[in-house]
PARODREN-493693 format. One record per residue: residue number from 0; chain; x, y, z of N, C-alpha, C in turn. Coordinates in Angstrom, 3 decimals, padded with zeros to 6 digits. Last residue first. Layout:
N
num_chaine_n.east_n.north_n.up_ca.east_ca.north_ca.up_c.east_c.north_c.up
NUM_A_X_Y_Z_X_Y_Z_X_Y_Z;
...
***
This chain:
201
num_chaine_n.east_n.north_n.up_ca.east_ca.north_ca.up_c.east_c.north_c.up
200_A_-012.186_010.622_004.522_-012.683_011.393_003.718_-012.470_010.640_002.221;
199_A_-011.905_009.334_007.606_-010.847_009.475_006.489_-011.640_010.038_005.032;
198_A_-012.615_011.150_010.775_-012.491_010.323_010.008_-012.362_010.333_008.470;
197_A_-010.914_011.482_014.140_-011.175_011.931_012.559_-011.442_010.758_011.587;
196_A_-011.806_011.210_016.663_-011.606_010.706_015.953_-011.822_011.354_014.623;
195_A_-011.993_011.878_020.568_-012.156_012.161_019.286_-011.621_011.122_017.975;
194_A_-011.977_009.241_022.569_-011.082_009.835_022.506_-012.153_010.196_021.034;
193_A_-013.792_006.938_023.873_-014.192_008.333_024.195_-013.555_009.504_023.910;
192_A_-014.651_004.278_022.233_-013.159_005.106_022.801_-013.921_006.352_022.597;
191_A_-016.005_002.525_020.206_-015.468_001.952_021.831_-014.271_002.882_022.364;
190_A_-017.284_004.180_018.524_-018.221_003.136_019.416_-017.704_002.521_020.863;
189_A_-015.048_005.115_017.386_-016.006_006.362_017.846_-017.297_004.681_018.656;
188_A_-013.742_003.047_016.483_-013.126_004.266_017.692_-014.166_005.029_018.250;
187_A_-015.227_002.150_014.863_-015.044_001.019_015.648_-014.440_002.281_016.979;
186_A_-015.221_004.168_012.405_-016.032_003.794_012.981_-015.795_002.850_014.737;
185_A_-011.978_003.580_011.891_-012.934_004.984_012.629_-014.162_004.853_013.479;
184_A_-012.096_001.177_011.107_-011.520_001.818_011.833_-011.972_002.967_013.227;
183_A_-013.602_002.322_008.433_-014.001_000.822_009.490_-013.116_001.219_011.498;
182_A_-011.725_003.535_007.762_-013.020_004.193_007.500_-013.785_003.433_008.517;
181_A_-009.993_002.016_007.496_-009.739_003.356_007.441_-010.395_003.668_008.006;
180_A_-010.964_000.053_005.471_-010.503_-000.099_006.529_-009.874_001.110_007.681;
179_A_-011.034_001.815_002.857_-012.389_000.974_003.894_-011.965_000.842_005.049;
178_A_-008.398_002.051_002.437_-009.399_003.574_002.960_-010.388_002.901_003.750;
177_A_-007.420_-000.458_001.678_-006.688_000.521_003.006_-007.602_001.800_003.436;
176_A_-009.070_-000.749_-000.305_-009.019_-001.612_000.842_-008.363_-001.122_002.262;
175_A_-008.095_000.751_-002.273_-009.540_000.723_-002.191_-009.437_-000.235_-000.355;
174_A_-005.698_-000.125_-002.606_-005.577_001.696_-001.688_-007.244_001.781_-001.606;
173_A_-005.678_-002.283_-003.677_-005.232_-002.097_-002.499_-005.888_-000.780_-001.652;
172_A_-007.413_-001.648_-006.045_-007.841_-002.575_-004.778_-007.203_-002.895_-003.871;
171_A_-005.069_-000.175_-007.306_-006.359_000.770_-007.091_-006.987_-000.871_-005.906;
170_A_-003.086_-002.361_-007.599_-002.627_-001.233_-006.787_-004.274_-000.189_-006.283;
169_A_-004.205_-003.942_-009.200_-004.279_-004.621_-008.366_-003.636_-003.319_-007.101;
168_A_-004.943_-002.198_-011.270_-006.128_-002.761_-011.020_-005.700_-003.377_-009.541;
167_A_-002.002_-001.779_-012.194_-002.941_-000.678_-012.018_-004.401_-001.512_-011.260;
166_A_-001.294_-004.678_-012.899_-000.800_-003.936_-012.144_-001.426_-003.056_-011.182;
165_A_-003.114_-004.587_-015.635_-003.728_-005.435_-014.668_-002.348_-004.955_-012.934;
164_A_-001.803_-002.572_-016.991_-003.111_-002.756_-016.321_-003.788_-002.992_-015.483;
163_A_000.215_-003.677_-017.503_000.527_-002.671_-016.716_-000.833_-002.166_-016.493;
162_A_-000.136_-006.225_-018.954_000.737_-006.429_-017.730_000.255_-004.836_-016.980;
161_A_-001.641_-005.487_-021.137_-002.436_-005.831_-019.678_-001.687_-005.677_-018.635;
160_A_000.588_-003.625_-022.192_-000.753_-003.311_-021.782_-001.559_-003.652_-020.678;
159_A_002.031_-006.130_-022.954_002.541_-005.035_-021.844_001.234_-004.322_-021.735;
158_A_000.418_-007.182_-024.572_001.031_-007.869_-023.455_001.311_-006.981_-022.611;
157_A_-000.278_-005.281_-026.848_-001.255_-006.404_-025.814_-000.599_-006.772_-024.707;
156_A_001.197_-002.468_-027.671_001.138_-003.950_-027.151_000.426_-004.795_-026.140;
155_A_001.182_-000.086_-028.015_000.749_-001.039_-029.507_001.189_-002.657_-029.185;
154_A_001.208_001.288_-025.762_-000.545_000.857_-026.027_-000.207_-000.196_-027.270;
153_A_002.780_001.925_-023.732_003.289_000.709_-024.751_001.674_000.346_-025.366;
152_A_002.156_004.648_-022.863_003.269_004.129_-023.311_003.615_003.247_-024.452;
151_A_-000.097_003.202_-021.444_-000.512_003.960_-022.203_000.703_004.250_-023.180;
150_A_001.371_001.753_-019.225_000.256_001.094_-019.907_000.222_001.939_-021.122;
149_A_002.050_004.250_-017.512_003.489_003.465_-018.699_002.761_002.438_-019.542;
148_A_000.234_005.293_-016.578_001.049_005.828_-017.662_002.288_005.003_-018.866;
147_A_-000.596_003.161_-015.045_-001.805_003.812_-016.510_-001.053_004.191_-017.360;
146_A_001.281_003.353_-013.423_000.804_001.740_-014.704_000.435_002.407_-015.446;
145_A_001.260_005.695_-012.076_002.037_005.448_-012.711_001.539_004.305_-013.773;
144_A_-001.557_006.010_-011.068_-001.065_007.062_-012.260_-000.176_006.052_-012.806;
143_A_-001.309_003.562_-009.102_-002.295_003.189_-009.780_-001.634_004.352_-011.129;
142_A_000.647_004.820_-007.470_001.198_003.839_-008.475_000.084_003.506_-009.205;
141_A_-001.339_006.592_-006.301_000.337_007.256_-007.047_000.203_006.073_-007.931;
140_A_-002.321_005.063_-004.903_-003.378_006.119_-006.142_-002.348_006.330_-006.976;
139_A_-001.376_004.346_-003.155_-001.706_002.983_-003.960_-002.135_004.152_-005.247;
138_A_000.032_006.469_-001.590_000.843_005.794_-002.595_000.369_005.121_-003.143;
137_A_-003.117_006.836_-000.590_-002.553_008.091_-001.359_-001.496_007.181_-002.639;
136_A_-003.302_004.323_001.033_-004.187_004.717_-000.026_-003.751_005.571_-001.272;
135_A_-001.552_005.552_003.360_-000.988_004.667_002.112_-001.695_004.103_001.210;
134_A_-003.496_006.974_004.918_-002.380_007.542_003.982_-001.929_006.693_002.944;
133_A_-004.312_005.421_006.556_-005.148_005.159_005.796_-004.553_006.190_004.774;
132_A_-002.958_004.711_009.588_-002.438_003.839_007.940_-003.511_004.330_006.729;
131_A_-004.482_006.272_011.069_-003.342_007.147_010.555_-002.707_006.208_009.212;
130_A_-006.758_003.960_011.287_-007.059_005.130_010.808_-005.931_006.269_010.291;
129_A_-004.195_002.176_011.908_-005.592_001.954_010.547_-006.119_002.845_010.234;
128_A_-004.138_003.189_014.709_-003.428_002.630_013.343_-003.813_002.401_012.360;
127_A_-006.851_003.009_016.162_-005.779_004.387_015.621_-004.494_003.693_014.622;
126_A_-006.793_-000.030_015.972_-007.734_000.741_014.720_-007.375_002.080_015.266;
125_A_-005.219_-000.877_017.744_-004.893_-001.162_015.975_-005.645_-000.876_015.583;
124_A_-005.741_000.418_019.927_-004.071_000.899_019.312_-003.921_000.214_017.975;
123_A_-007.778_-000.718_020.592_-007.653_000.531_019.961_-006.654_000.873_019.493;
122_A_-006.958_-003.540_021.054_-007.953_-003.139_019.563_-007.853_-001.890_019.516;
121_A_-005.538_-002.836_023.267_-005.068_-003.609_022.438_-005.766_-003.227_020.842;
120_A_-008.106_-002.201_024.842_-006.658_-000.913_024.661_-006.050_-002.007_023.488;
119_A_-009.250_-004.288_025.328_-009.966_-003.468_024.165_-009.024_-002.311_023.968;
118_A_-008.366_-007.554_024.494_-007.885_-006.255_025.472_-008.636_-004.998_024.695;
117_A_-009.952_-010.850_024.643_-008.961_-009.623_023.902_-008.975_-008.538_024.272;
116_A_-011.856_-012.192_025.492_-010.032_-012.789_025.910_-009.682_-011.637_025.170;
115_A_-014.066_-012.766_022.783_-014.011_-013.298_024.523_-012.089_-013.248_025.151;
114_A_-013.356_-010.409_020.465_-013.708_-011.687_020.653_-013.298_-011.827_022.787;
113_A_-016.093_-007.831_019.711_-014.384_-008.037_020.088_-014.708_-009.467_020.892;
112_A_-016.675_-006.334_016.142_-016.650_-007.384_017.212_-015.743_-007.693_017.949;
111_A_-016.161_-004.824_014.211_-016.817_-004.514_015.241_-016.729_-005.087_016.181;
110_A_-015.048_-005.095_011.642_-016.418_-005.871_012.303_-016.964_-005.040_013.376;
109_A_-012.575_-004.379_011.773_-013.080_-004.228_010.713_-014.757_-004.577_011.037;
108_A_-011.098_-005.213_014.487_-011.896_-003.948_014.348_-012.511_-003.316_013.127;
107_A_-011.313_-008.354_013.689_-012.063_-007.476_015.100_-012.403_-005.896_014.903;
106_A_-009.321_-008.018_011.954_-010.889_-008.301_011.430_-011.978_-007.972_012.467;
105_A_-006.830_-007.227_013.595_-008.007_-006.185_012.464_-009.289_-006.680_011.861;
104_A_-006.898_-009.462_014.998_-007.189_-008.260_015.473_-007.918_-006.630_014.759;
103_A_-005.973_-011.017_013.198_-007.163_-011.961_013.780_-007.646_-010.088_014.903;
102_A_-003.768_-010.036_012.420_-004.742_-010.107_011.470_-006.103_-010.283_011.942;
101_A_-001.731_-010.295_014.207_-002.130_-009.200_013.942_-003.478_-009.288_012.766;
100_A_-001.817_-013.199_014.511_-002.190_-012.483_015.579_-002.975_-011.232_015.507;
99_A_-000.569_-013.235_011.523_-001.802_-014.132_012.218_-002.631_-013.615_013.178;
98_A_001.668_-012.045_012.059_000.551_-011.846_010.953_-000.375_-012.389_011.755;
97_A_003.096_-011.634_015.793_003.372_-012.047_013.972_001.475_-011.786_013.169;
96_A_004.311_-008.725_017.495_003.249_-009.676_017.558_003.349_-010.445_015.548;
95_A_005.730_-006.134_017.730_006.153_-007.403_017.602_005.299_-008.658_017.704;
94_A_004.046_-004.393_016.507_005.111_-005.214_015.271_005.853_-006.735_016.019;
93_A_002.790_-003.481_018.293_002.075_-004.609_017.470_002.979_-004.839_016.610;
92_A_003.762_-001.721_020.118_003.803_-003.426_020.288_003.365_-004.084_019.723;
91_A_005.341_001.164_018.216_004.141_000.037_018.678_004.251_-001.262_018.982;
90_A_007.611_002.495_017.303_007.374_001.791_018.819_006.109_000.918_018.597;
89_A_006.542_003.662_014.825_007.997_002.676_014.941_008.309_001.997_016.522;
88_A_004.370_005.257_014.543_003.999_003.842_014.460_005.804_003.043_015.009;
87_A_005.182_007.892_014.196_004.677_007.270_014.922_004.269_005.797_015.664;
86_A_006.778_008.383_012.025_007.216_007.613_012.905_006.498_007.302_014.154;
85_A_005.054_008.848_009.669_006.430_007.772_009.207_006.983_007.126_010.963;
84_A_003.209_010.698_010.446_002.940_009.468_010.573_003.956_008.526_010.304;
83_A_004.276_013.119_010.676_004.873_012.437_011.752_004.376_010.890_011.662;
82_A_003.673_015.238_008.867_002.789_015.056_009.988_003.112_013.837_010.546;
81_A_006.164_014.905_007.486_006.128_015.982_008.154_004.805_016.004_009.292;
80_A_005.540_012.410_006.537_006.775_012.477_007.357_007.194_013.527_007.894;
79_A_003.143_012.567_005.086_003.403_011.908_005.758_004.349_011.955_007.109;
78_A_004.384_014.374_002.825_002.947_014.461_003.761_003.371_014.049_005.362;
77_A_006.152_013.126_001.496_006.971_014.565_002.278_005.544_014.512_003.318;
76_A_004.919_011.020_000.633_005.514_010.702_001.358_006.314_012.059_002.018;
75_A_002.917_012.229_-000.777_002.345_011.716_000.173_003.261_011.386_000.749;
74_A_004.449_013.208_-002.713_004.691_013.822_-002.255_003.502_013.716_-000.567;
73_A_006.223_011.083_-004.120_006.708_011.911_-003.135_005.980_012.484_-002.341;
72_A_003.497_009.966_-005.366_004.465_009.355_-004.255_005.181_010.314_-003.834;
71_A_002.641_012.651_-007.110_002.042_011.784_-005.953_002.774_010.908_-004.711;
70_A_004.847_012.080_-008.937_004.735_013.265_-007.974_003.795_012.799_-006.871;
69_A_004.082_009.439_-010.263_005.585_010.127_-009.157_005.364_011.083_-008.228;
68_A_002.132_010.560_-011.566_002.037_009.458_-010.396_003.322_009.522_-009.137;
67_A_003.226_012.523_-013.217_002.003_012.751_-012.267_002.142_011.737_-011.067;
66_A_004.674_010.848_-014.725_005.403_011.760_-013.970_004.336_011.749_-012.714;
65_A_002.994_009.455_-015.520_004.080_008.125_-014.949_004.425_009.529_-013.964;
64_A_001.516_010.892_-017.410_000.707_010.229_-016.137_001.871_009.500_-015.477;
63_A_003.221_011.889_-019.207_002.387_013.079_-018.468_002.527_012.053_-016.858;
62_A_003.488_009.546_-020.654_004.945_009.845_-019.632_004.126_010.970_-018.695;
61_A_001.227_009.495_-021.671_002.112_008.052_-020.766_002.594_008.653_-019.843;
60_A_000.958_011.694_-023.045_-000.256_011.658_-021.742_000.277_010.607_-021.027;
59_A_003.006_010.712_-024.915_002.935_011.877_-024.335_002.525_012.028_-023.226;
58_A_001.769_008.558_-026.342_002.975_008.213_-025.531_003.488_009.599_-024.290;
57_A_-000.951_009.312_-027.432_-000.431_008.116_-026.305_000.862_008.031_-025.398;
56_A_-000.796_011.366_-029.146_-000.730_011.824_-027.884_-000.992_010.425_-026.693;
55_A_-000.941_009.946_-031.493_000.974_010.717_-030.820_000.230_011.026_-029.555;
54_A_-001.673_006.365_-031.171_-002.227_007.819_-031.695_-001.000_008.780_-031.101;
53_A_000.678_003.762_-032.617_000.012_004.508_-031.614_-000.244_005.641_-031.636;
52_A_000.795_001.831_-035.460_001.473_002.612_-034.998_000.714_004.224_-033.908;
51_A_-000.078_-001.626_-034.303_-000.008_-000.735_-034.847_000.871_000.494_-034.516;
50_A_-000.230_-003.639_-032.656_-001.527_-002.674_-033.218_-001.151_-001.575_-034.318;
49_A_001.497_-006.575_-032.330_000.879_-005.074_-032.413_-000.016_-004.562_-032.950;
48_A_001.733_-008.851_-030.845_000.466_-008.458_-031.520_000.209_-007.061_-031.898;
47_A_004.029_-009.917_-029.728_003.517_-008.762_-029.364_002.066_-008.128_-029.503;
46_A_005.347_-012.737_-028.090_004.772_-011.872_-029.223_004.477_-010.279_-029.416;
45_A_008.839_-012.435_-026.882_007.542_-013.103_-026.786_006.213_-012.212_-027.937;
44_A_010.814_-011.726_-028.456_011.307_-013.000_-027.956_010.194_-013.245_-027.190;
43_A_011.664_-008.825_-029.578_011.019_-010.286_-030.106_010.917_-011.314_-029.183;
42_A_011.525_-007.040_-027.926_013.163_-007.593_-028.419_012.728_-008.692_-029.474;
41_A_009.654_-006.321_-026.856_010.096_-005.408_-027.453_011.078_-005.878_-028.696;
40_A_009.462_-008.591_-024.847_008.606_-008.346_-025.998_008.668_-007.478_-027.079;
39_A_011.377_-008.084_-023.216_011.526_-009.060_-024.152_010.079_-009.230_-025.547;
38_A_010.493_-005.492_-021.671_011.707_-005.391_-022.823_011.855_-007.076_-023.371;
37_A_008.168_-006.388_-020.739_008.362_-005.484_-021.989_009.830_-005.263_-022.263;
36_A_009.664_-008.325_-018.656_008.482_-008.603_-019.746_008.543_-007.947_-021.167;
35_A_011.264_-006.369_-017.405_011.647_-007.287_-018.051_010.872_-008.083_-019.375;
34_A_009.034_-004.691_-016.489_010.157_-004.136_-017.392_010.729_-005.191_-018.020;
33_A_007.371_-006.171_-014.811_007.430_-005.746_-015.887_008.163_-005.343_-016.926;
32_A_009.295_-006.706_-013.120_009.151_-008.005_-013.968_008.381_-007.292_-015.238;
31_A_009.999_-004.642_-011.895_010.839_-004.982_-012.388_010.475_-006.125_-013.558;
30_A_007.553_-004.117_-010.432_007.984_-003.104_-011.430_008.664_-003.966_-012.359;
29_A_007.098_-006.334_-008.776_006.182_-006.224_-009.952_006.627_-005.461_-011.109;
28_A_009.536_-005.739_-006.795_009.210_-007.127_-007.459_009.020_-006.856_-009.075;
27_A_008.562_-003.044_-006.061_009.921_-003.391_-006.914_009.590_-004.775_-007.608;
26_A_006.078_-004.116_-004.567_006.319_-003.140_-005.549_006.994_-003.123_-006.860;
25_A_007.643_-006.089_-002.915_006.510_-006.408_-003.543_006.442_-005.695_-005.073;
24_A_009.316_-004.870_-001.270_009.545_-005.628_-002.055_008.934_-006.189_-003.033;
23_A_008.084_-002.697_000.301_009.287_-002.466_-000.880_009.282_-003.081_-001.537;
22_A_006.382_-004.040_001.646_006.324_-003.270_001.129_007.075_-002.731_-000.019;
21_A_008.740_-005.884_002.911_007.186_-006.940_002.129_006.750_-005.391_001.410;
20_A_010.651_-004.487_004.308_011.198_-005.046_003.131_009.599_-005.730_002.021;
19_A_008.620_-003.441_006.400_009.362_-002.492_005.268_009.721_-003.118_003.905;
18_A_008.099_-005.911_007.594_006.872_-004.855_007.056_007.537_-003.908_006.021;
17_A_010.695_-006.590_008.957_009.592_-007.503_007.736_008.905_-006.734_006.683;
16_A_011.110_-004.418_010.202_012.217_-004.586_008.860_011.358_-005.280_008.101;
15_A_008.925_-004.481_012.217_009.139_-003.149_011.064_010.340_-003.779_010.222;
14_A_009.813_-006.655_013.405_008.270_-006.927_012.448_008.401_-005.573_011.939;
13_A_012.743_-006.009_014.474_012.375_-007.347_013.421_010.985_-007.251_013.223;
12_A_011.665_-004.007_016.460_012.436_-004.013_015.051_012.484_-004.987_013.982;
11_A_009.756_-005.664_018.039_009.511_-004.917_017.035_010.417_-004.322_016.049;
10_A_011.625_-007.243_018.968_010.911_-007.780_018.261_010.281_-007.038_017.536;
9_A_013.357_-005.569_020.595_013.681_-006.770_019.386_013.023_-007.046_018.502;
8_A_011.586_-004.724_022.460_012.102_-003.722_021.566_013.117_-004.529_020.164;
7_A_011.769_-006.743_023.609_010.381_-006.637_022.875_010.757_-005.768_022.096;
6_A_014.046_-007.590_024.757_013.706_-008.735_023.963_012.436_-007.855_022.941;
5_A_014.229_-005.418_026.350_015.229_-005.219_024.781_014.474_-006.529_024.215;
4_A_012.227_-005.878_028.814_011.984_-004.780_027.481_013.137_-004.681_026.460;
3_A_012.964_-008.510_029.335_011.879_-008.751_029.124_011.808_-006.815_027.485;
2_A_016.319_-008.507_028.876_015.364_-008.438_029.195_013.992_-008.510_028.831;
1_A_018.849_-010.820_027.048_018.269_-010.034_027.480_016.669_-010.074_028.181;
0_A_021.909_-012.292_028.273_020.493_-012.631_028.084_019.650_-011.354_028.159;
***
């Protein structure tokens, strides 16, 4: 039977595997269905509507921007993992706490407000998190390059177009949402914590 500290050190491994695989998985998900999409549209087998035959520097500035975007992901992720944010976070007691819990805590420090019964060391350890999470803005910017590029790629098709558009649109209102909060964050540190604070630019 374990203890009170392997049960918790449990639990946060199980809410970092969640958090890893919902990150990964998501991504990959979308990539993949695209690809699938455009290669059946390619193949005939949903329309295409083409346009035509695409200006030459479409497919060029595609691949320019898919690379560009790449490079971005690496290289927020060499960032990252040399200023230690990859592992800072891998102890925190907030993985082992579920969504709900953890959610009903960031709207606290998105607001400002701290509800009757909640630990204010508790709220700071999730808005310094929020403020060092505000890196993964960087990878939403990366994958926002990448769509554009591979959008731009398949410009003589409506379908794949939006698909990798509308992609791009939903990756730029992530990394739009991870900086606010970022930024919210910050704010909320510098009102209830006497500790410095950088804030996210």
């Amino acid at each position: 039977m374990m203890d009170g500290r392997s049960d918790q050190a449990h639990l946060i491994r199980r809410g970092r595997r969640r958090f890893f695989w919902i990150m990964l998985g998501v991504p990959l998900l979308g990539g993949v269905l695209g690809v699938l999409i455009a290669r059946q549209v390619g193949d005939g087998n949903l329309p295409s509507w083409s346009w035509g035959q695409p200006p030459e520097w479409a497919p060029v500035t595609g691949i320019a921007l898919t690379v560009l975007g790449l490079l971005v992901e690496v290289g927020a992720l060499v960032w990252a993992a040399r200023r230690g944010r990859l592992r800072s976070r891998r102890q925190s007691p907030l993985w082992a706490m579920g969504m709900r819990e953890r959610s009903r805590l960031v709207k606290q420090v998105r607001h400002g407000d701290i509800d009757a019964g909640t630990d204010l060391a508790t709220l700071t350890v999730v808005a310094r998190q929020m403020v060092d999470g505000g890196w993964w803005a960087i990878l939403a910017a990366g994958l926002v390059v990448v769509n554009l590029g591979q959008a731009l790629a398949q410009i003589t098709s409506p379908v794949t177009l939006g698909i990798f558009g509308l992609v791009a649109v939903l990756f730029a209102l992530a990394g739009w949402q991870v900086h606010r909060d970022a930024r919210r964050a910050a704010t909320f540190l510098r009102h209830h914590s006497t500790e410095p604070t950088r804030v996210p630019h």
